[in-house]
N, C-alpha and C positions, 0 to 999 in steps of 0.2 A: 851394073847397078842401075836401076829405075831411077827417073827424075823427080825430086821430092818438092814441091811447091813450096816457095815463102811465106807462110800463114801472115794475116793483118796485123797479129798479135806477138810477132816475133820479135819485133826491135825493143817494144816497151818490156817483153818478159827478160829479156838480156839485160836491161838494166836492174830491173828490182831483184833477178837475180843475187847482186851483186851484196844486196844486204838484206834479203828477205828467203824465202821459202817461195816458188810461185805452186796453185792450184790451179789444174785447168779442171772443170768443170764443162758437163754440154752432152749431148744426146748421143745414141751408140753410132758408133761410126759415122763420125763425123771427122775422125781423123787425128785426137788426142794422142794417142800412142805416136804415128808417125809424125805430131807434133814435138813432143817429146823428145824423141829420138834423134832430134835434128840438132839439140845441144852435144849429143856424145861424137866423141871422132868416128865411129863406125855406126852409122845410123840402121841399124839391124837388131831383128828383137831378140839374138844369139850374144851382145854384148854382155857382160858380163856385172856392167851399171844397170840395166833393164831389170828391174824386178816386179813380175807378177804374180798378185797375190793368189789368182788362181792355179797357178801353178804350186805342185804339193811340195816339190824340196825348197823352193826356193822361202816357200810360206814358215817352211821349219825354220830354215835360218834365218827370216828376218823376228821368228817367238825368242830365237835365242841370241836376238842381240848380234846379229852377225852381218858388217857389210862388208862387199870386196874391196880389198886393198887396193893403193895406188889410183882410185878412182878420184876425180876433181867433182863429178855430178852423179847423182845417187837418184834413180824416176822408181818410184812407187807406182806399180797401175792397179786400179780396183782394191785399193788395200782399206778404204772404206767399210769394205763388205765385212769387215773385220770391229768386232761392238769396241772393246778398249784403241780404236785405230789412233787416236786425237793422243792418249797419254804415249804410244807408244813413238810415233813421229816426233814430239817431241825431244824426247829423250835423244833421238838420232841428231836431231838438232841442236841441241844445246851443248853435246856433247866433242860435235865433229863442224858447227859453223864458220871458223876459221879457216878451214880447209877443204871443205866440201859444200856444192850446190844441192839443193833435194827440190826436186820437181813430184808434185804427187797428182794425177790422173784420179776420174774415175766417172761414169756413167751416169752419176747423180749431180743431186746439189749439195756437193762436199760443205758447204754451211749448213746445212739441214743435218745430215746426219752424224752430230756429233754427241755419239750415244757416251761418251766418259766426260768425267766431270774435270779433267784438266783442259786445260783453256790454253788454246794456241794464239788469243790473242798478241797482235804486234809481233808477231813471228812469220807472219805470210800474205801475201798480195793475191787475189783471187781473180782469176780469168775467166769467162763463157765462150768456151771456143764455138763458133756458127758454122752453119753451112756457108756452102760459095756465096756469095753474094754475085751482081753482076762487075760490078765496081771491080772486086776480087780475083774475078774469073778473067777479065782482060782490061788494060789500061784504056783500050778504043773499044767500046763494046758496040756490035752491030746487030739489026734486026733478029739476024741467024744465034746470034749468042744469046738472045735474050728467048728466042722462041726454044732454044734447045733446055736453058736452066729452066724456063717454066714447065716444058715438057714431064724431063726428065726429074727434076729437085736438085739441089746446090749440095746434095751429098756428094763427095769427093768419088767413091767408086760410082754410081750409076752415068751421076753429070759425066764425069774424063770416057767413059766409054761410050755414054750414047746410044743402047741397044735397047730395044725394047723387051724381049727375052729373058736379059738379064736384068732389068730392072722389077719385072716381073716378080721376078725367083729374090731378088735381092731384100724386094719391099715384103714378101712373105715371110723371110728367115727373119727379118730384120724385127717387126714387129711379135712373132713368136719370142724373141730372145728376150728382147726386153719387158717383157708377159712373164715369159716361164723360166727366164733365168735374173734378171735383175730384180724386178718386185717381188719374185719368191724369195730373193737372197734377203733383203732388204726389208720385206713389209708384213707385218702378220695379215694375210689373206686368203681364206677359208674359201670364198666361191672366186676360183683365182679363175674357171672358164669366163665368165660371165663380164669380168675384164676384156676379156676377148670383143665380146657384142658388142660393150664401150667403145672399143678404140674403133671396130666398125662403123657404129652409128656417128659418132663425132662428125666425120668430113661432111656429113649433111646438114650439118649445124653451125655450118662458117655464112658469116655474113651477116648474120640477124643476133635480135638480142638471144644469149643462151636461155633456155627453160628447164629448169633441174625439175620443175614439176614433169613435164614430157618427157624427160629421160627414165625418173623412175618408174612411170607408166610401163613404158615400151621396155624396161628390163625387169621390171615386176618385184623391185626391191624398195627401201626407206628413202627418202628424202636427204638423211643424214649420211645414207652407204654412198650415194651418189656423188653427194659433195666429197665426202672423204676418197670415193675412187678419183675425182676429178684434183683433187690436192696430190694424187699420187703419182698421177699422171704427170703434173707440173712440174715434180719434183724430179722424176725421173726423165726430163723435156724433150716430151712426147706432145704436149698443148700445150697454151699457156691464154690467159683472160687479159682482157684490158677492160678499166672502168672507165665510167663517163666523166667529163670533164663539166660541169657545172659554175660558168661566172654568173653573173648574177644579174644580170640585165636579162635573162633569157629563162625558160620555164624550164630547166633541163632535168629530165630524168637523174635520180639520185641512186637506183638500187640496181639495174640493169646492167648485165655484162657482156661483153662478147668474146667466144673462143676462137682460136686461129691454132694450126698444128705448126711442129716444128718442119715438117715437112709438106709443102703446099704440092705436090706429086700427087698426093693422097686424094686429091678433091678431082671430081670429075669434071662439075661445073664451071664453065670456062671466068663469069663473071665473079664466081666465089674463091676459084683460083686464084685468079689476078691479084682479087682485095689481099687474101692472104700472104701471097709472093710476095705484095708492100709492105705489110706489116711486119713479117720476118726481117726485110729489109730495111723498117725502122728500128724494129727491137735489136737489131745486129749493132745500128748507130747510137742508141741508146748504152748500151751493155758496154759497148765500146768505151766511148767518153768516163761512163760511172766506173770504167773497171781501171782506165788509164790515167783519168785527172779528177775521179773522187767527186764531180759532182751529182748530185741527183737528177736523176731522167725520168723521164715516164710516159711511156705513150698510152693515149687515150683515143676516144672515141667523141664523140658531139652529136647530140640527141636531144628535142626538146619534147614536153607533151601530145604537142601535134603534128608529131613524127618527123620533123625537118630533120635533118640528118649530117652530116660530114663523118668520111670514116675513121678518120684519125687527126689528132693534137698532138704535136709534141710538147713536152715541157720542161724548160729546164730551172730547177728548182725552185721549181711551183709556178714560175712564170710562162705563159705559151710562147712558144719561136716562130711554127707557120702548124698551118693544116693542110691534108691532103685528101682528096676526093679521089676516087678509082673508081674510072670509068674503062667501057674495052673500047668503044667509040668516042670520037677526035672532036665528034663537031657541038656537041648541044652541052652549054655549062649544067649545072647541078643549081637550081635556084636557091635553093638553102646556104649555098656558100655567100648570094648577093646577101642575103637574108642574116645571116650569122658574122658578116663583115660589118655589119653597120650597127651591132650591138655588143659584138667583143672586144676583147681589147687582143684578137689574135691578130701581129703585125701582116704575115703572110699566106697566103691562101694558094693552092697549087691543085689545078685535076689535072691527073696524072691519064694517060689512056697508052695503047699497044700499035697507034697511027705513027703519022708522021709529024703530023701539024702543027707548029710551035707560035704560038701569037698570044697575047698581052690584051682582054677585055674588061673595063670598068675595074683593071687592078687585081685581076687574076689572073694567074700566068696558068697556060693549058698547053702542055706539052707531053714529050715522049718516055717513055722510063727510063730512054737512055741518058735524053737531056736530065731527069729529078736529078739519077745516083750523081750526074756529075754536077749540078746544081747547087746539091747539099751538100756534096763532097763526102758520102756516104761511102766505108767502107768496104 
């Protein structure tokens, strides 16, 4: 039997277990399923608790009300894809909560698509399962781990193997599926190629403010199709936007967004790489905290009129924690960070780079990515 990794999200999902429903949520293959699977005593998708909704017998027996016996945990995977899914879960639940765990999977954002009007409210605790992080990927992370996730992407199958071949073939099937088999299932979309182009042109769009004017240029469609492919894309976390952070001492950009994929493999670019692998890396930290102790998170950007910049804020409920600048070079700070420290009220200020160099200037600490994740104690 293969060795199945301890996900970050394993201890807290065992507890709320205990009185809730948990939902894992999060991009295709990323590893849901064999997260899943790791509550049952035979962690294999042949168990008998495993039920997926793409599979045709098993979709009959959960229309007519049918689970297997003697089971303690019941996984629903893709059973989303299904319009009344919300009343039907229920009913499993309310029915059999005494006695049985239900873990429900699925490729989206299971808060999103809750196409029936019963309300699962107070009945389940929601998850965003991520890729690796480096934190994730080993307790000592070295140079070599951290050039192999940015290489490769914090996907469980490409990162553990390491091939370029198959990461290839992997990242083609991967983005075809989620095109032609989840947004079809899922979304009414008529020029479903042209999706396609999107998810092409995106990786050249990391780092700078997004322009939905430029995109519907270059796809030769509305304004409004654009935005709404890019909500779909979100939903199905393939991208995802952070807005700007605006205090008020500073002239900062109010309408401007910026997109990052959930996969920074995707970008060729080594400095739009980089930014993106942090970002994923903050939103992993963010998602975490809000999914396990209920606060509100939000990662942001800082941007003022005359372009001074910082590429991320954290915040935690509504207050900033620190900032992060992403540089690929060790040696020359970012002047907007001296610039944005002496009029924010952000306590902490960090550029982050892919050297060695770790030193402490005018109250900005400039280190390694290895030192941030352990820093911030990023999961």
């Amino acid at each position: 039997m293969k060795t199945i990794r301890e996900r970050y999200i394993k201890n807290s999902a065992t507890k709320d277990l205990k009185t809730r429903m948990v939902f894992v949520g999060g991009p295709r293959q990323v590893g849901k399923t064999t997260f899943a699977l790791t509550f049952l005593p035979d962690p294999v998708e042949t168990h008998p608790a495993y039920l997926n909704w793409d599979e045709t017998a098993t979709r009959s027996a959960i229309l007519r009300g049918e689970l297997p016996p003697e089971e303690n945990c019941i996984i629903f995977d893709e059973i989303h894809k299904y319009a009344k899914w919300r009343g039907l879960v229920k009913g499993f639940y309310d029915t059999n909560r005494s006695n049985i765990s239900f873990i429900v999977t699925g490729s989206a954002r299971l808060d999103y698509y809750s196409k029936s009007g019963d309300s699962l409210q107070g009945r389940y605790h929601y998850y965003r399962l991520h890729p690796f992080s480096l934190g994730e990927l080993t307790a000592d992370p070295k140079s070599s781990d951290f050039e192999v996730l940015l290489k490769f992407g914090g996907f469980p199958e490409p990162c553990l193997r390491g091939e370029e071949k198959f990461w290839r073939r992997w990242q083609r099937e991967r983005i075809a599926r989620v095109i032609y088999d989840d947004i079809r299932d899922l979304e009414n979309i008529k020029e479903i190629s042209l999706l396609e182009l999107l998810a092409e042109e995106l990786p050249n769009r990391i780092g700078s403010p997004l322009s939905v004017k430029n995109l519907k240029e270059a796809l030769s469609v509305a304004h409004e199709t654009v935005e709404r492919w890019l909500n779909i894309f979100e939903r199905m976390y393939y991208c995802f936007r952070i807005p700007p952070y605006g205090p008020p001492k500073i002239r900062a950009v109010k309408k401007e967004q910026k997109l990052y994929l959930w996969d920074w493999s995707l970008i060729h670019e080594p400095g739009p790489r980089f930014e993106n692998f942090i970002a994923c890396h903050l939103l992993k930290y963010c998602h975490f905290i809000e999914d396990t102790e209920g606060f509100k998170m939000e990662v942001r950007f800082l941007r003022d009129t005359d372009k001074r910049e910082t590429d991320f804020v954290v915040l935690k409920e509504n207050a900033p924690l620190f900032a992060v600048e992403c540089k690929t070079g060790e040696k020359n700070i970012n002047p907007s960070i001296f610039y944005f420290r002496e009029r924010t009220p952000i306590p902490r200020f960090y550029q982050v780079h892919q050297g060695k160099a770790d030193y402490v200037k005018n109250g900005v600490r400039v280190l390694p990515v290895q030192a941030l994740c352990k820093e911030l104690g990023l999961p």
